[in-house]
C-alpha positions in Angstrom: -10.2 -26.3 2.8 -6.4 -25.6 2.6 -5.3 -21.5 2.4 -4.3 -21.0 -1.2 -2.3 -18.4 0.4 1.7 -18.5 1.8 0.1 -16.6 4.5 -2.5 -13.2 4.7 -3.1 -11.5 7.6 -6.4 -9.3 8.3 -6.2 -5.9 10.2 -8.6 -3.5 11.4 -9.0 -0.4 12.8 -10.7 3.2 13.9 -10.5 5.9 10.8 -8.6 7.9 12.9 -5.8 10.0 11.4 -3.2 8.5 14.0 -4.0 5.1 12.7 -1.9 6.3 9.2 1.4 5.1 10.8 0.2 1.9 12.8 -1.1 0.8 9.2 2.6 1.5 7.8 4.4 -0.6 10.0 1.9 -3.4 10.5 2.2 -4.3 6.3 6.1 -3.4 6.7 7.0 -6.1 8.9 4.2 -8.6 7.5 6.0 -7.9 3.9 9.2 -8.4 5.9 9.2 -11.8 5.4 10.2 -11.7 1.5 13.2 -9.5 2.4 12.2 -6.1 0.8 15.1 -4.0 -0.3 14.7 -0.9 2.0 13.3 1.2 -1.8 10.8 -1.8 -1.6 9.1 -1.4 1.5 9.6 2.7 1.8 6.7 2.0 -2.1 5.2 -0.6 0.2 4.7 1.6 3.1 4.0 4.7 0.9 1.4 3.4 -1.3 -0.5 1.9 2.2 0.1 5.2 3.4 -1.9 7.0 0.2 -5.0 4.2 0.9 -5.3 4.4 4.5 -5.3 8.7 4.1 -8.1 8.3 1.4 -10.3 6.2 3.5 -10.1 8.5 6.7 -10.4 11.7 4.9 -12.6 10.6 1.6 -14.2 8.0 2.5 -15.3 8.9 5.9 -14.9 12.2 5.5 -13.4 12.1 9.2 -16.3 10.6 10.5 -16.0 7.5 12.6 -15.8 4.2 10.6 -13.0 1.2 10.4 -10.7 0.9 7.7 -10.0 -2.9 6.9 -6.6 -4.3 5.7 -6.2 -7.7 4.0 -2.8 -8.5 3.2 -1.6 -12.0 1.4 1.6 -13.2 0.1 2.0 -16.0 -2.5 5.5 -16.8 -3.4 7.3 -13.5 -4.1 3.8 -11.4 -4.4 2.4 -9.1 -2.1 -1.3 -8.7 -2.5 -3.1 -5.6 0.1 -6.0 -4.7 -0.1 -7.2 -1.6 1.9 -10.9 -1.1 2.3 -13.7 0.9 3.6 -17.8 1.3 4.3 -17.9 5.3 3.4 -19.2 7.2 1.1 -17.6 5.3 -2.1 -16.1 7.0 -5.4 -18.6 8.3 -7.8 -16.0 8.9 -10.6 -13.1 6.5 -10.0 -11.5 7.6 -13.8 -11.6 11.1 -12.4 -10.5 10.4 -9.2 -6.9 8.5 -10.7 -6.1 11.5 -13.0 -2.9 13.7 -11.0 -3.9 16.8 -9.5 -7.6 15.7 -8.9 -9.0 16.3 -5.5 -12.3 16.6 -4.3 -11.3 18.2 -0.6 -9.0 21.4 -2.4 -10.2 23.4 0.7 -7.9 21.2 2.6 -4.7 21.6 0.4 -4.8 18.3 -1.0 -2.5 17.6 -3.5 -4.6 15.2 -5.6 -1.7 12.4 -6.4 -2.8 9.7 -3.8 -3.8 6.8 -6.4 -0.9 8.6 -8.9 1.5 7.7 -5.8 0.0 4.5 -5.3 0.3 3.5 -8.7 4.1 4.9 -9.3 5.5 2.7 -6.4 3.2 -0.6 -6.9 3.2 -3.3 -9.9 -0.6 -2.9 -10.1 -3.2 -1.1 -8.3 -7.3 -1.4 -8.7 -10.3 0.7 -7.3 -13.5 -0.9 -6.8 -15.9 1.4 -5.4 -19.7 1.7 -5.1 -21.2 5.7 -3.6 -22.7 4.7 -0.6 -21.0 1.8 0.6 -17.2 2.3 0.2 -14.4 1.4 -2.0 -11.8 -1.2 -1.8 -8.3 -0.8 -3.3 -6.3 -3.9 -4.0 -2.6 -3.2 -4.8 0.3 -5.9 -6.5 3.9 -5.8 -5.8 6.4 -8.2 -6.9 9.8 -8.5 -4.4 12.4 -9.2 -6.5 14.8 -11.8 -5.2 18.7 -10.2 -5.7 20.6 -12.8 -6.3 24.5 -12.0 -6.1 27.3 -14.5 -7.1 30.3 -14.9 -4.6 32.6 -13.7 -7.5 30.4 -10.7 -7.2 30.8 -10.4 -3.3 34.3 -10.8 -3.6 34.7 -7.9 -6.0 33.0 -5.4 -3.7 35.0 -6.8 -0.6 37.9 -6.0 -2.2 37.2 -2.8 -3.7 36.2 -2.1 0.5 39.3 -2.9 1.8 41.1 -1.2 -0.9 39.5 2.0 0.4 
Protein backbone atom coordinates (compact mmCIF):
# COMPACT_ATOMS: atom_id res chain seq x y z
CA UNK A 1 0.00 0.00 0.00
CA UNK A 2 1.66 3.30 -1.27
CA UNK A 3 2.13 6.31 1.69
CA UNK A 4 -0.61 8.84 0.95
CA UNK A 5 1.85 10.98 2.52
CA UNK A 6 4.95 13.34 0.83
CA UNK A 7 6.77 12.04 3.75
CA UNK A 8 5.95 11.72 7.93
CA UNK A 9 8.27 10.90 10.24
CA UNK A 10 7.56 9.27 13.82
CA UNK A 11 9.51 10.37 17.00
CA UNK A 12 9.67 9.28 20.37
CA UNK A 13 10.91 9.92 23.57
CA UNK A 14 11.24 10.03 27.63
CA UNK A 15 8.78 12.81 29.30
CA UNK A 16 11.56 14.44 30.50
CA UNK A 17 11.63 18.27 30.67
CA UNK A 18 15.08 18.35 28.71
CA UNK A 19 13.38 16.57 25.90
CA UNK A 20 11.26 20.21 25.22
CA UNK A 21 14.09 21.46 22.89
CA UNK A 22 15.15 18.09 21.11
CA UNK A 23 11.35 18.07 20.15
CA UNK A 24 11.79 21.73 18.77
CA UNK A 25 14.42 21.09 16.43
CA UNK A 26 13.60 17.58 15.36
CA UNK A 27 9.96 19.05 13.64
CA UNK A 28 12.13 22.36 12.59
CA UNK A 29 14.31 20.77 10.25
CA UNK A 30 11.65 17.96 9.26
CA UNK A 31 9.30 21.12 8.31
CA UNK A 32 12.54 22.45 6.77
CA UNK A 33 11.95 20.98 3.71
CA UNK A 34 8.88 23.39 2.59
CA UNK A 35 11.22 26.40 3.18
CA UNK A 36 9.45 28.01 6.31
CA UNK A 37 9.94 31.70 6.51
CA UNK A 38 11.88 32.07 9.84
CA UNK A 39 8.08 33.67 11.56
CA UNK A 40 6.89 30.17 10.18
CA UNK A 41 8.96 27.79 11.99
CA UNK A 42 9.60 30.12 15.28
CA UNK A 43 4.86 29.21 15.30
CA UNK A 44 6.08 25.73 14.22
CA UNK A 45 8.52 25.37 16.90
CA UNK A 46 6.40 27.26 19.52
CA UNK A 47 3.19 25.59 19.22
CA UNK A 48 5.44 21.93 19.47
CA UNK A 49 6.96 23.55 22.30
CA UNK A 50 3.28 24.28 24.13
CA UNK A 51 2.30 20.22 23.35
CA UNK A 52 5.41 18.67 24.30
CA UNK A 53 5.32 20.95 27.91
CA UNK A 54 1.58 19.75 28.46
CA UNK A 55 2.42 16.19 28.09
CA UNK A 56 5.42 16.23 30.54
CA UNK A 57 3.90 18.35 33.10
CA UNK A 58 -0.08 17.46 32.61
CA UNK A 59 -0.22 14.56 31.26
CA UNK A 60 2.44 12.78 33.23
CA UNK A 61 2.42 14.89 35.78
CA UNK A 62 6.39 14.44 35.74
CA UNK A 63 6.16 11.01 36.03
CA UNK A 64 8.01 8.72 33.59
CA UNK A 65 6.09 8.09 30.27
CA UNK A 66 7.02 8.72 26.41
CA UNK A 67 5.65 11.46 24.45
CA UNK A 68 5.09 10.42 20.76
CA UNK A 69 5.46 12.66 17.70
CA UNK A 70 3.94 12.00 14.23
CA UNK A 71 4.72 14.51 11.81
CA UNK A 72 3.43 14.36 7.90
CA UNK A 73 3.69 16.65 5.07
CA UNK A 74 1.39 16.61 2.00
CA UNK A 75 2.11 19.25 -0.51
CA UNK A 76 2.45 22.63 1.34
CA UNK A 77 0.76 21.12 4.78
CA UNK A 78 2.28 20.34 7.82
CA UNK A 79 0.28 17.88 9.83
CA UNK A 80 1.91 17.02 13.86
CA UNK A 81 0.55 15.33 15.99
CA UNK A 82 1.94 15.26 19.61
CA UNK A 83 0.66 12.53 21.88
CA UNK A 84 0.68 10.87 25.19
CA UNK A 85 -0.55 7.69 27.56
CA UNK A 86 -1.24 10.03 30.84
CA UNK A 87 -3.77 10.93 32.69
CA UNK A 88 -6.00 12.52 29.72
CA UNK A 89 -8.11 15.87 29.86
CA UNK A 90 -11.29 15.65 31.70
CA UNK A 91 -12.66 19.08 30.41
CA UNK A 92 -10.93 19.82 27.15
CA UNK A 93 -13.51 23.17 26.54
CA UNK A 94 -12.10 24.23 29.95
CA UNK A 95 -8.81 23.45 29.39
CA UNK A 96 -8.63 25.76 25.77
CA UNK A 97 -10.17 28.90 27.48
CA UNK A 98 -6.78 31.56 28.27
CA UNK A 99 -5.76 31.80 31.68
CA UNK A 100 -6.96 28.16 32.61
CA UNK A 101 -4.48 26.05 34.42
CA UNK A 102 -4.93 23.21 36.50
CA UNK A 103 -1.08 23.21 38.13
CA UNK A 104 -1.50 27.36 39.43
CA UNK A 105 0.84 26.14 42.28
CA UNK A 106 3.45 25.99 39.59
CA UNK A 107 2.96 29.46 38.06
CA UNK A 108 1.55 28.33 34.97
CA UNK A 109 0.25 30.75 32.84
CA UNK A 110 -2.64 28.82 31.33
CA UNK A 111 -2.22 29.88 27.44
CA UNK A 112 -0.55 26.69 26.12
CA UNK A 113 -3.49 25.46 23.62
CA UNK A 114 -4.32 29.64 23.30
CA UNK A 115 -0.54 29.71 22.04
CA UNK A 116 -0.95 26.75 20.08
CA UNK A 117 -3.87 27.84 18.40
CA UNK A 118 -2.59 31.70 17.73
CA UNK A 119 0.51 30.36 15.67
CA UNK A 120 -1.16 27.15 13.84
CA UNK A 121 -3.97 27.10 10.97
CA UNK A 122 -5.88 24.50 13.04
CA UNK A 123 -5.29 22.67 16.19
CA UNK A 124 -7.55 19.61 17.84
CA UNK A 125 -7.59 17.82 21.28
CA UNK A 126 -8.60 14.43 21.53
CA UNK A 127 -8.32 13.22 24.96
CA UNK A 128 -9.82 10.36 27.06
CA UNK A 129 -8.93 10.64 31.42
CA UNK A 130 -6.96 7.80 31.90
CA UNK A 131 -5.26 7.04 28.79
CA UNK A 132 -3.92 10.38 27.35
CA UNK A 133 -4.66 12.92 24.90
CA UNK A 134 -3.38 13.48 21.45
CA UNK A 135 -3.16 16.93 19.85
CA UNK A 136 -3.07 17.13 16.04
CA UNK A 137 -2.05 20.68 14.77
CA UNK A 138 -2.43 22.13 10.76
CA UNK A 139 -0.11 24.63 9.20
CA UNK A 140 -0.17 25.73 5.77
CA UNK A 141 3.64 27.11 4.45
CA UNK A 142 2.88 29.59 2.19
CA UNK A 143 4.99 29.58 -0.99
CA UNK A 144 6.39 33.55 -1.50
CA UNK A 145 6.60 33.93 -4.83
CA UNK A 146 8.53 37.17 -5.92
CA UNK A 147 8.78 38.41 -9.58
CA UNK A 148 12.35 39.45 -10.87
CA UNK A 149 10.85 43.03 -11.55
CA UNK A 150 10.30 42.73 -7.84
CA UNK A 151 14.01 41.55 -7.04
CA UNK A 152 15.27 44.10 -9.08
CA UNK A 153 13.50 46.96 -7.21
CA UNK A 154 14.92 45.97 -3.86
CA UNK A 155 18.45 45.44 -5.37
CA UNK A 156 18.39 48.76 -6.45
CA UNK A 157 16.95 50.39 -3.62
CA UNK A 158 20.31 48.32 -1.75
CA UNK A 159 22.81 49.72 -3.67
CA UNK A 160 21.29 53.07 -3.51
CA UNK A 161 21.88 52.92 0.26
Amino acid sequence: MKNIFENEMKLEFESKSNNEAFARISVAAFVASLDPTIEEISDIKTAVSEAVTNSIVHGYENQDGIVKIRCKIIGELVIIEISDNGKGIENIEEARKPLFTSKPDLERSGMGFTIMESFMDEIKIESIVGMGTKVTMKKTIKKVDISEEDISKVLTKITKN
